[in-house]
PDB file of N, CA, C and O in Angstrom:
ATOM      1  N   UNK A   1      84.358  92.172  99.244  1.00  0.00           N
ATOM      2  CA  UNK A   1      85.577  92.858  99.594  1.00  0.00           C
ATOM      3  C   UNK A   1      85.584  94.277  99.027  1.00  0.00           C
ATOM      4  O   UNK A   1      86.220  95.131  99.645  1.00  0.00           O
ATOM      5  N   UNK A   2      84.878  94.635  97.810  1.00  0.00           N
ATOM      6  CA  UNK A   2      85.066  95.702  96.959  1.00  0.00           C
ATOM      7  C   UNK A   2      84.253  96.712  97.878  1.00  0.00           C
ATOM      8  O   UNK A   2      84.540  97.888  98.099  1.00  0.00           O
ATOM      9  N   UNK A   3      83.027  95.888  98.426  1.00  0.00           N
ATOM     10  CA  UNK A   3      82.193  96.780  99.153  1.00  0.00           C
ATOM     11  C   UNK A   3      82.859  97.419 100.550  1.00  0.00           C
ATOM     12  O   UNK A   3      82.674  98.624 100.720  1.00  0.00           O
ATOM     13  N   UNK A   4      83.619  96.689 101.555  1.00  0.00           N
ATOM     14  CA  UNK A   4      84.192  96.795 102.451  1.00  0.00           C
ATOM     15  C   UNK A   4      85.403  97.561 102.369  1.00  0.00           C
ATOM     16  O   UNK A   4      85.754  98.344 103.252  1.00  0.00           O
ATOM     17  N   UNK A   5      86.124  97.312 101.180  1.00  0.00           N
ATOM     18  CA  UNK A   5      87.394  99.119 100.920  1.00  0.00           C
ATOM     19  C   UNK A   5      86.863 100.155 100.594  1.00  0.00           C
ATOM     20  O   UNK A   5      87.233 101.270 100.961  1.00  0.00           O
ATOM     21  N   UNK A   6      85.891  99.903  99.832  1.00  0.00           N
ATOM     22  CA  UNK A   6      85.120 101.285  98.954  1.00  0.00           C
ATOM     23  C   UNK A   6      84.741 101.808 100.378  1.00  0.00           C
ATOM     24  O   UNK A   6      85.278 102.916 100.411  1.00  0.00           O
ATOM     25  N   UNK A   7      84.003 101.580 101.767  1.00  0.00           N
ATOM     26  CA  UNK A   7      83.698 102.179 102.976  1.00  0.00           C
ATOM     27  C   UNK A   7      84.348 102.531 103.638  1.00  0.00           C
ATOM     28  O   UNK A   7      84.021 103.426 104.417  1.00  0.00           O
ATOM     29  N   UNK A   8      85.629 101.960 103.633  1.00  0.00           N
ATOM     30  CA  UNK A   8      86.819 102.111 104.157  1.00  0.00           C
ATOM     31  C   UNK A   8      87.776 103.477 103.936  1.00  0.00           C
ATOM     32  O   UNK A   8      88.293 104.310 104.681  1.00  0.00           O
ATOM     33  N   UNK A   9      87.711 103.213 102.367  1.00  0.00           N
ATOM     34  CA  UNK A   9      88.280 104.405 101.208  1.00  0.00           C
ATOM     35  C   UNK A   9      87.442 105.620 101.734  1.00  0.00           C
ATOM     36  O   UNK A   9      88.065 106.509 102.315  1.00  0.00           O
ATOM     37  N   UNK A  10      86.190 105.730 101.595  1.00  0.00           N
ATOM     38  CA  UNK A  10      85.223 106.708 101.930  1.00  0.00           C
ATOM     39  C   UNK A  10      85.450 107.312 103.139  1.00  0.00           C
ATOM     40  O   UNK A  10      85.897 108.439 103.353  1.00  0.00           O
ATOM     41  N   UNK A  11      85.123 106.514 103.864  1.00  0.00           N
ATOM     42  CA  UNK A  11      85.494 106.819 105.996  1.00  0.00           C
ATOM     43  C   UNK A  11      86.923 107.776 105.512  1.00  0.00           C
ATOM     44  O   UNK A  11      86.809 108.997 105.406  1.00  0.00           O
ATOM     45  N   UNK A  12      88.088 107.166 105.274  1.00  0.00           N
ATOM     46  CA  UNK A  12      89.070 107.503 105.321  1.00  0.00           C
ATOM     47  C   UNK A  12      89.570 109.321 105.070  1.00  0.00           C
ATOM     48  O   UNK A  12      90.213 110.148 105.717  1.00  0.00           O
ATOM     49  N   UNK A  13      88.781 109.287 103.649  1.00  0.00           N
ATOM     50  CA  UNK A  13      88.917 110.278 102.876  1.00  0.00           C
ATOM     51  C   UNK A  13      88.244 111.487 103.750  1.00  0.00           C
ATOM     52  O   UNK A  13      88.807 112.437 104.294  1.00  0.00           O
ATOM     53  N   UNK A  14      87.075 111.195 103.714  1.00  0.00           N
ATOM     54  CA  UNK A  14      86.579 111.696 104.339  1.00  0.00           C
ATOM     55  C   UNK A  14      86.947 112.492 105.934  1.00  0.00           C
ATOM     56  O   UNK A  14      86.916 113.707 106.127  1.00  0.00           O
ATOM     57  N   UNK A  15      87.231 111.612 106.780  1.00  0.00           N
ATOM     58  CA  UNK A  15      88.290 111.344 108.516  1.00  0.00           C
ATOM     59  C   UNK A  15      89.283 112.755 108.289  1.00  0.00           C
ATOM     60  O   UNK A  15      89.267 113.762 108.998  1.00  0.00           O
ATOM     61  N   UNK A  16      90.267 112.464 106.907  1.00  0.00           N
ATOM     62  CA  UNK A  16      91.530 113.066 106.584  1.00  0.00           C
ATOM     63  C   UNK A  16      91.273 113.927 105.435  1.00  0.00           C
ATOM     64  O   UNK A  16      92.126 114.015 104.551  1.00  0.00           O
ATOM     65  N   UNK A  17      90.093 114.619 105.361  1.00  0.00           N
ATOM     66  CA  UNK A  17      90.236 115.752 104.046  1.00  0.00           C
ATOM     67  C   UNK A  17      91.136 116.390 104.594  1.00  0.00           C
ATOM     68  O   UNK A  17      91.425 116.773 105.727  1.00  0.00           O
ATOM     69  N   UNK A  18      91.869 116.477 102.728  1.00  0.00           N
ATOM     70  CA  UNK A  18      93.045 117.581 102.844  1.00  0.00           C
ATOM     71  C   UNK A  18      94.394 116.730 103.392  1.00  0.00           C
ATOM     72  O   UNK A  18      95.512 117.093 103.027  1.00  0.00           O
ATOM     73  N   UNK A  19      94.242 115.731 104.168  1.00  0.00           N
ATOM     74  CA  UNK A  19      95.707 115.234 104.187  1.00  0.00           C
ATOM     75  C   UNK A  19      95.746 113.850 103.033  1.00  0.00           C
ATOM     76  O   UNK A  19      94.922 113.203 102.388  1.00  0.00           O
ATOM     77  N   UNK A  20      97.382 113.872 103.255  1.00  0.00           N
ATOM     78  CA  UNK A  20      98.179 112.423 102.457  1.00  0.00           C
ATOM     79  C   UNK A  20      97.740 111.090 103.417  1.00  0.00           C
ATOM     80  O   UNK A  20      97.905 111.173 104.634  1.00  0.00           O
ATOM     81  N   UNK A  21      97.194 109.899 102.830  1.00  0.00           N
ATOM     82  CA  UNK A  21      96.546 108.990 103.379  1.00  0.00           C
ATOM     83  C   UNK A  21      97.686 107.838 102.532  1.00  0.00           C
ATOM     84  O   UNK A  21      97.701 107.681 101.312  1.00  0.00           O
ATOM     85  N   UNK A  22      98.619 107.095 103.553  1.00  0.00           N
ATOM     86  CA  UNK A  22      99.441 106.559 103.612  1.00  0.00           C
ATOM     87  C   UNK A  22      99.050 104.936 103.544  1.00  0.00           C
ATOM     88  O   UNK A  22      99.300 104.424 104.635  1.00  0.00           O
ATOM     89  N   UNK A  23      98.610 104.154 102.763  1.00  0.00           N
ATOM     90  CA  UNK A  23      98.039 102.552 103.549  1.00  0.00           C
ATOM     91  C   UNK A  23      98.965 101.456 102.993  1.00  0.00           C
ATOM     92  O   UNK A  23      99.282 101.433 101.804  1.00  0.00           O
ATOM     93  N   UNK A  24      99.204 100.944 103.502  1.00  0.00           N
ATOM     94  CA  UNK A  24     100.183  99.114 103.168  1.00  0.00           C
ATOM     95  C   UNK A  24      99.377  98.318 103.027  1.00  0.00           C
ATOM     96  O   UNK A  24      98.699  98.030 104.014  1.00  0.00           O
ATOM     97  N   UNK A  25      99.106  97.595 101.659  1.00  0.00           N
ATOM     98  CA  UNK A  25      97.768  96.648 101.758  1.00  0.00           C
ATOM     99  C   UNK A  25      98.680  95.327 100.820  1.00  0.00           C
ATOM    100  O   UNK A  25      99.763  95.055 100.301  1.00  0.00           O
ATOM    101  N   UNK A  26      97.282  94.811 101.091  1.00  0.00           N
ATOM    102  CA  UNK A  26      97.489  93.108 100.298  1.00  0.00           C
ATOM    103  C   UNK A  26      96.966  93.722  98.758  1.00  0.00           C
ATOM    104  O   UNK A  26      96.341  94.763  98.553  1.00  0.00           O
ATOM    105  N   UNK A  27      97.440  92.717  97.777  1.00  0.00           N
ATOM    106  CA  UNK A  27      96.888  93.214  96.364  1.00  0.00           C
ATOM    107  C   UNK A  27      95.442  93.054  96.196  1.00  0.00           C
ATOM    108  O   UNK A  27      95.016  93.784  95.301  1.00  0.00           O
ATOM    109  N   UNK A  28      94.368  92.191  96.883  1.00  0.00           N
ATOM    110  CA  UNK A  28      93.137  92.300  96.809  1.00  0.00           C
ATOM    111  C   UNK A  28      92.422  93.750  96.793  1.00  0.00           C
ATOM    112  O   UNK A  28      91.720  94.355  95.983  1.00  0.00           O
ATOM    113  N   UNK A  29      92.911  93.998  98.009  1.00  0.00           N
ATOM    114  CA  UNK A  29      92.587  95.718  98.379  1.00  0.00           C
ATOM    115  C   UNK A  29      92.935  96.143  97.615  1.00  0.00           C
ATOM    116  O   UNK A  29      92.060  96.468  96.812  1.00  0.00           O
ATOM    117  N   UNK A  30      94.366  96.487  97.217  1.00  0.00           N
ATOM    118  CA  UNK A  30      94.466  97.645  95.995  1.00  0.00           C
ATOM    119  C   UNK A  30      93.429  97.536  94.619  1.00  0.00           C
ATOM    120  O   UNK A  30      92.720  98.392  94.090  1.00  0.00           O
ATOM    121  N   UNK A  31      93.737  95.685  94.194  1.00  0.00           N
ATOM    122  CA  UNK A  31      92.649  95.751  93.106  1.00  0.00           C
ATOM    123  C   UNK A  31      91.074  96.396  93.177  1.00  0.00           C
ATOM    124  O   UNK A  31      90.465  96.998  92.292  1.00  0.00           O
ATOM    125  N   UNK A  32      90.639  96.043  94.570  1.00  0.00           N
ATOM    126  CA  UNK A  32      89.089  96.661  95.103  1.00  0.00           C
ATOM    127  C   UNK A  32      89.306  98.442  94.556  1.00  0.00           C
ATOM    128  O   UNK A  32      88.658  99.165  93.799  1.00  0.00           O
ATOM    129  N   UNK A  33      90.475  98.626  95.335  1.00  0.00           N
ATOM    130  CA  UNK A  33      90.352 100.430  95.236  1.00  0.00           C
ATOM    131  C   UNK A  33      90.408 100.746  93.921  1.00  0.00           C
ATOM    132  O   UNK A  33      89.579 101.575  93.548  1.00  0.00           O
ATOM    133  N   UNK A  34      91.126 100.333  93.154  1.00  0.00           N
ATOM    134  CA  UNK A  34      90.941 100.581  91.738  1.00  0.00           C
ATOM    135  C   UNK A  34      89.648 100.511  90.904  1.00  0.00           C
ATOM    136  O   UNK A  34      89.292 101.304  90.033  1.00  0.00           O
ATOM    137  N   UNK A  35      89.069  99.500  91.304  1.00  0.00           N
ATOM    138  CA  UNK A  35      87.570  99.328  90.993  1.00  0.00           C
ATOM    139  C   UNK A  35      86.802 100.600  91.329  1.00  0.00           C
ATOM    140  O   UNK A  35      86.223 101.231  90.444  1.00  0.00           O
ATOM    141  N   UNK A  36      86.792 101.000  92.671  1.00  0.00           N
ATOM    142  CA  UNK A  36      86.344 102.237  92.797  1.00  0.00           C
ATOM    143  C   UNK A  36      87.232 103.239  92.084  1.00  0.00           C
ATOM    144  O   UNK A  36      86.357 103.784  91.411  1.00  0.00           O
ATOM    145  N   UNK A  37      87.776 103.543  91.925  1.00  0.00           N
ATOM    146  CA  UNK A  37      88.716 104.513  91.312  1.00  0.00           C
ATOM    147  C   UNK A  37      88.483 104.591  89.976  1.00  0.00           C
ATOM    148  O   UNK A  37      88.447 105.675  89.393  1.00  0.00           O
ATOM    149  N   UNK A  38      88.253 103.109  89.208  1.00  0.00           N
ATOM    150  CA  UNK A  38      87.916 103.504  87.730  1.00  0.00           C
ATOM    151  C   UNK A  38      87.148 102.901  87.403  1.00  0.00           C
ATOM    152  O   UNK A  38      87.403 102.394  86.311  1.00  0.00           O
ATOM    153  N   UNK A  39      85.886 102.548  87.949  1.00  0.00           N
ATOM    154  CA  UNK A  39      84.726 102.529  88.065  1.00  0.00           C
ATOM    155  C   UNK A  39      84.394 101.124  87.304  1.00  0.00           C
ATOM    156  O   UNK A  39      83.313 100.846  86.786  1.00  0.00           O
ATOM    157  N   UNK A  40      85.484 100.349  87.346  1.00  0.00           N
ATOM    158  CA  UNK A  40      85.350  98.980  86.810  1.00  0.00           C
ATOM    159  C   UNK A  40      84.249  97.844  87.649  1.00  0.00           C
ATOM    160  O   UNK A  40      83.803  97.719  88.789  1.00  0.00           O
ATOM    161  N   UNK A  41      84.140  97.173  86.402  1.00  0.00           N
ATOM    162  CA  UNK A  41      83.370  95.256  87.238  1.00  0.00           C
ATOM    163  C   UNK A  41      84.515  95.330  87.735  1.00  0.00           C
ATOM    164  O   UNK A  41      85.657  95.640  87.397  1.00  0.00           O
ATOM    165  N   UNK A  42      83.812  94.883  88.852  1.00  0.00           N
ATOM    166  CA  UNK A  42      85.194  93.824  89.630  1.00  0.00           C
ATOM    167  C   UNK A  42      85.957  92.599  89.189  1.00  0.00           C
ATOM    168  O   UNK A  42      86.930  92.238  89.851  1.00  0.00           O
ATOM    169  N   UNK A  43      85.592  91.964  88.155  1.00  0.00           N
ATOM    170  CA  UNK A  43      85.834  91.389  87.581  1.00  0.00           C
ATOM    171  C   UNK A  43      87.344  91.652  86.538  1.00  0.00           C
ATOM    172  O   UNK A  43      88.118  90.762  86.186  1.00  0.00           O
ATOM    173  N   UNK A  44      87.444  93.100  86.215  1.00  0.00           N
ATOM    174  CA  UNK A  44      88.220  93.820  85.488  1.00  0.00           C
ATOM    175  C   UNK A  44      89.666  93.932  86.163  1.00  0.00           C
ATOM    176  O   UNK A  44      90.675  93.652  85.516  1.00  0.00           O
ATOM    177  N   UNK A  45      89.713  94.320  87.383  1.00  0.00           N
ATOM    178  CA  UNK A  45      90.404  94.291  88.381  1.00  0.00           C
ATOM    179  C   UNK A  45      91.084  93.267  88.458  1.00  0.00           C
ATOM    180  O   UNK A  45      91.809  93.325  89.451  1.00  0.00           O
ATOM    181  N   UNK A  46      91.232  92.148  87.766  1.00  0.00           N
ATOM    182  CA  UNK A  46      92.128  90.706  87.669  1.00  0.00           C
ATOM    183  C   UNK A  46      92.699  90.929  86.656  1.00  0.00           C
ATOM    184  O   UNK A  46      93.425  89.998  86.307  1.00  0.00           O
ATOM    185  N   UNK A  47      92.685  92.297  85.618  1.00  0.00           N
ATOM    186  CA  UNK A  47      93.852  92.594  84.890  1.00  0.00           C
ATOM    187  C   UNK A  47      95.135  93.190  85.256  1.00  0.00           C
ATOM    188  O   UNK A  47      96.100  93.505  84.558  1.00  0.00           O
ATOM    189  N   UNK A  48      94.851  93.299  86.930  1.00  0.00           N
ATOM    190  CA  UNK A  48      96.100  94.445  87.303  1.00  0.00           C
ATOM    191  C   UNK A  48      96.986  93.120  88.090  1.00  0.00           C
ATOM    192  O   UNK A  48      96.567  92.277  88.884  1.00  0.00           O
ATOM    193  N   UNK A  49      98.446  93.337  87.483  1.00  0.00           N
ATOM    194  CA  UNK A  49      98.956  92.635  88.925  1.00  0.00           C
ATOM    195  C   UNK A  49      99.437  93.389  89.354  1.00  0.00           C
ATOM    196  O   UNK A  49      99.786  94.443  88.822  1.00  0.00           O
ATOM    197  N   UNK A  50      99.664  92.863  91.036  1.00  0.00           N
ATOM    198  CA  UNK A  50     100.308  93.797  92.120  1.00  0.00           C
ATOM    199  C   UNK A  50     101.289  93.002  92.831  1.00  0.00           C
ATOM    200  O   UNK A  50     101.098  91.979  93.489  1.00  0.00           O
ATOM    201  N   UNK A  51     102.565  93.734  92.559  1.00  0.00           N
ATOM    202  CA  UNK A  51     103.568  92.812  92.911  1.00  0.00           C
ATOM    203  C   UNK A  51     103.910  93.502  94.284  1.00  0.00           C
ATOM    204  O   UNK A  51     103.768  94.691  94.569  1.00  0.00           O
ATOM    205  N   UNK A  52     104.539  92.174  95.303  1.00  0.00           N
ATOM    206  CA  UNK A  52     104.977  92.369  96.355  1.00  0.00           C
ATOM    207  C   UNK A  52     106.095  93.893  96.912  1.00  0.00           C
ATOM    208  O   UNK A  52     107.318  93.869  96.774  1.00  0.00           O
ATOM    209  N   UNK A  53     105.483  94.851  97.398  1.00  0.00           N
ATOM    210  CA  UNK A  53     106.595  95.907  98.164  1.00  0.00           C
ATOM    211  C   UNK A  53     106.201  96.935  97.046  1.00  0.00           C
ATOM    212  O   UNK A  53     106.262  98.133  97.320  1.00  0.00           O
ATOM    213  N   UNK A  54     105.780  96.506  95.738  1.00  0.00           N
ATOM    214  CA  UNK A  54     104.485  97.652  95.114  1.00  0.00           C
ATOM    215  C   UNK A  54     104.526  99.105  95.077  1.00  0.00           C
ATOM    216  O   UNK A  54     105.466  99.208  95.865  1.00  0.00           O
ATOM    217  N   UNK A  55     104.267 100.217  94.804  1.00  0.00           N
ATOM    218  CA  UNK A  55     103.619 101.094  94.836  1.00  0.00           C
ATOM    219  C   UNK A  55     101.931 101.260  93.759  1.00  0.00           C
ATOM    220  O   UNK A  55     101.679 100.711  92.686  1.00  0.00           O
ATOM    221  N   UNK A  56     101.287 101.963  94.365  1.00  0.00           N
ATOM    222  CA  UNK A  56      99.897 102.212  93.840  1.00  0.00           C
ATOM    223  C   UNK A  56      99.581 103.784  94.417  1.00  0.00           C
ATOM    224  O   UNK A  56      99.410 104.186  95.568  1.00  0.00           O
ATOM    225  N   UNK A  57      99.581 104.398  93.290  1.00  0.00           N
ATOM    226  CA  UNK A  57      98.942 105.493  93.897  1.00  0.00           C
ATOM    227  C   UNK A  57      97.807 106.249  93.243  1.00  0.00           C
ATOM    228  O   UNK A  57      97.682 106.392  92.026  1.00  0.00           O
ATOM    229  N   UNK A  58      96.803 106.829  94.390  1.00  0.00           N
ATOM    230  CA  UNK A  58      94.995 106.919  93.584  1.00  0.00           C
ATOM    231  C   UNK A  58      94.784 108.395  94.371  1.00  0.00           C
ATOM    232  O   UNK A  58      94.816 108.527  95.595  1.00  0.00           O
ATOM    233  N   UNK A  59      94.602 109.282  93.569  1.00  0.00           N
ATOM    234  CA  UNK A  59      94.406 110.938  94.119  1.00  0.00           C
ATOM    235  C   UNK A  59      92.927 111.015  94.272  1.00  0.00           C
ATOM    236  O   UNK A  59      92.214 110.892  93.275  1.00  0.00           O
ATOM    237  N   UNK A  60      92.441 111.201  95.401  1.00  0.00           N
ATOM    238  CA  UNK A  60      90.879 112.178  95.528  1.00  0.00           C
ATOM    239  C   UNK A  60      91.176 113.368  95.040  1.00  0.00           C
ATOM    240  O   UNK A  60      92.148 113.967  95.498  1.00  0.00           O
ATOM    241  N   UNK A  61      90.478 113.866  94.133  1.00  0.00           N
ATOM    242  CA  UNK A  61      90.088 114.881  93.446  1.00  0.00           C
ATOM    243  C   UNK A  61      88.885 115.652  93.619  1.00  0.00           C
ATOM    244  O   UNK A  61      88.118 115.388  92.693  1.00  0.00           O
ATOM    245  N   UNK A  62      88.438 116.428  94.351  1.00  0.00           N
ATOM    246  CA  UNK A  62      87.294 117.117  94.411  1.00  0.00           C
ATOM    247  C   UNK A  62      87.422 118.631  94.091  1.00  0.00           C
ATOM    248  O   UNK A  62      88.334 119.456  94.139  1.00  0.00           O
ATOM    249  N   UNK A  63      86.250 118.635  93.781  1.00  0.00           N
ATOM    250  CA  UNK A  63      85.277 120.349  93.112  1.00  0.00           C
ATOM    251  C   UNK A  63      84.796 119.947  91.982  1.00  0.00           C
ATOM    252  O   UNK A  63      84.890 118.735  91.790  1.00  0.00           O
ATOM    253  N   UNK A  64      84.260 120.633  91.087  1.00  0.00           N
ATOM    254  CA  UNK A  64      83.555 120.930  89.647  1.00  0.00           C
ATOM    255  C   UNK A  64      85.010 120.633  88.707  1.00  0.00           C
ATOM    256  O   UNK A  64      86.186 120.985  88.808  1.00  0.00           O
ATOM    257  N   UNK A  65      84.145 119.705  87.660  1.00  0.00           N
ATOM    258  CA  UNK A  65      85.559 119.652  86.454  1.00  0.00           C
ATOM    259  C   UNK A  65      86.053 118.367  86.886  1.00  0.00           C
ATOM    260  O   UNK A  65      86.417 117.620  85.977  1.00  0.00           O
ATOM    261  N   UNK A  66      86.150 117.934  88.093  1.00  0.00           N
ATOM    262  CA  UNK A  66      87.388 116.864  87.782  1.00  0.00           C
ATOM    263  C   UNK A  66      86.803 115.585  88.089  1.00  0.00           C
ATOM    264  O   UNK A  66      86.826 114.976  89.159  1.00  0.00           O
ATOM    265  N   UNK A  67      86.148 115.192  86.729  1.00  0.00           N
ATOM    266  CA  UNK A  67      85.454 113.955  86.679  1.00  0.00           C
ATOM    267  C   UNK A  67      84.901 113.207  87.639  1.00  0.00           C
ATOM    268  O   UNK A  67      84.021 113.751  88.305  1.00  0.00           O
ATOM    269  N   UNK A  68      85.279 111.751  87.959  1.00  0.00           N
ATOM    270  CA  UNK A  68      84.692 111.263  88.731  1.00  0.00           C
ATOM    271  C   UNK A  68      85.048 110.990  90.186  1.00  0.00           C
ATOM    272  O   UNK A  68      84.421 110.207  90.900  1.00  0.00           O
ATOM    273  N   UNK A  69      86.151 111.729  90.581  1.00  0.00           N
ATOM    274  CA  UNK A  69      86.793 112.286  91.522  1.00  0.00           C
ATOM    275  C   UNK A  69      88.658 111.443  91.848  1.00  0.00           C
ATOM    276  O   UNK A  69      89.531 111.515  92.713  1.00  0.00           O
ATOM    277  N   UNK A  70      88.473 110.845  90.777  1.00  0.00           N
ATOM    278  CA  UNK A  70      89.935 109.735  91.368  1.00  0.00           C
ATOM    279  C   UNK A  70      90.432 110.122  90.062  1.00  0.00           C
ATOM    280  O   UNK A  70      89.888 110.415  88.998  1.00  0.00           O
ATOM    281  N   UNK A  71      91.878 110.018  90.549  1.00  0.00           N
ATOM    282  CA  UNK A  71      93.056 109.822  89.591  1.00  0.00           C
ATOM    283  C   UNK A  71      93.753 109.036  90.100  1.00  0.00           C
ATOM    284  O   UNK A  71      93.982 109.065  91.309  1.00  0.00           O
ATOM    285  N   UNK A  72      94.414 107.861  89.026  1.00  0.00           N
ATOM    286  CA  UNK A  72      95.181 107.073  89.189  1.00  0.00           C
ATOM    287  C   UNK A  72      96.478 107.596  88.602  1.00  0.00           C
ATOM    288  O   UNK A  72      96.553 107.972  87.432  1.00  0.00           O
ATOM    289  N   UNK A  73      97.615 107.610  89.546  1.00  0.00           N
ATOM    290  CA  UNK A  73      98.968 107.897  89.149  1.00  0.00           C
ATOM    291  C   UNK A  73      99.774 106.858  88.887  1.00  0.00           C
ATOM    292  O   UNK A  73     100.578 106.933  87.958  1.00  0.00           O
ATOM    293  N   UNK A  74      99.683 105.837  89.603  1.00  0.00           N
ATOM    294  CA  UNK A  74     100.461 104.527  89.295  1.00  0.00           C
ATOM    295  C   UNK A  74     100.323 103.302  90.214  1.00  0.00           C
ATOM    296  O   UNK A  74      99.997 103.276  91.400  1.00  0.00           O
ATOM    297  N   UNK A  75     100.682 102.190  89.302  1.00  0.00           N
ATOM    298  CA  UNK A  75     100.047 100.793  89.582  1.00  0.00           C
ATOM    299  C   UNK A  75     101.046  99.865  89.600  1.00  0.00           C
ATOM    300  O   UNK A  75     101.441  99.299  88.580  1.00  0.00           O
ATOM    301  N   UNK A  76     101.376  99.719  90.432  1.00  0.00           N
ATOM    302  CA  UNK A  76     102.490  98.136  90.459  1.00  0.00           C
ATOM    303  C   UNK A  76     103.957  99.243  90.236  1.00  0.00           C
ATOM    304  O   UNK A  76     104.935  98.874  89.586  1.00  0.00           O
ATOM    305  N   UNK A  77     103.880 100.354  90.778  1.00  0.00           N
ATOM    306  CA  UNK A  77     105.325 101.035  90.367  1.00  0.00           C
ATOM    307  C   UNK A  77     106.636 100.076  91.286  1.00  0.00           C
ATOM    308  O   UNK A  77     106.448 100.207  92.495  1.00  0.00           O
ATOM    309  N   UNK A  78     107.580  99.391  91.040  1.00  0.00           N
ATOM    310  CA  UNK A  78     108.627  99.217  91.661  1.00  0.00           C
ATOM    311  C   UNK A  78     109.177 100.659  92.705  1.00  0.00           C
ATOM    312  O   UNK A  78     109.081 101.868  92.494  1.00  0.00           O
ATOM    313  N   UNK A  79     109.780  99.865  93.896  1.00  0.00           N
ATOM    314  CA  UNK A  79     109.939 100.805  94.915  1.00  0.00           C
ATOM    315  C   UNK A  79     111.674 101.284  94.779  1.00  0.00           C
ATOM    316  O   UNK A  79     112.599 100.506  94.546  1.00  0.00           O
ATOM    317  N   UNK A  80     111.755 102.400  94.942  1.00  0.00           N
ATOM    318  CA  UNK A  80     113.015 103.178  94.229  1.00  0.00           C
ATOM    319  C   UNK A  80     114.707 102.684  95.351  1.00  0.00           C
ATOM    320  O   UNK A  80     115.809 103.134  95.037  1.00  0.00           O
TER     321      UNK A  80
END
């Protein structure tokens, strides 16, 4: 599964450089993207819960300087 968002994530980013990339997922997926995002075992990723109606949000970051290109802003945020 980790392999199949991470291509997904990629395609995506890629498709939409430069725009806001909007997705509604199941918590599997989000846990996968996080894996890519912070470069965890997948295994690690069963520390996050993701509660139903959720927010998660993960910034592509590109150029020189900004690490490994993701920032995580927030995980399981309640919806306002």
């Amino acid at each position: 599964m980790i392999e199949r968002v991470s291509r997904a994530i990629h395609q995506l980013v890629e498709t939409y450089a430069g725009d806001d990339i909007i997705a509604v997922a199941h918590g599997g997926t989000i846990r996968a993207a996080l894996v890519l995002a912070l470069g965890l075992d997948p295994e690690a990723s069963l520390a996050f819960t993701i509660e139903n109606c959720s927010i998660t949000r993960i910034d592509r970051l590109d150029g020189p300087g900004m690490g490994h290109g993701w920032r995580v802003v927030t995980v399981n945020r309640p919806p306002r």
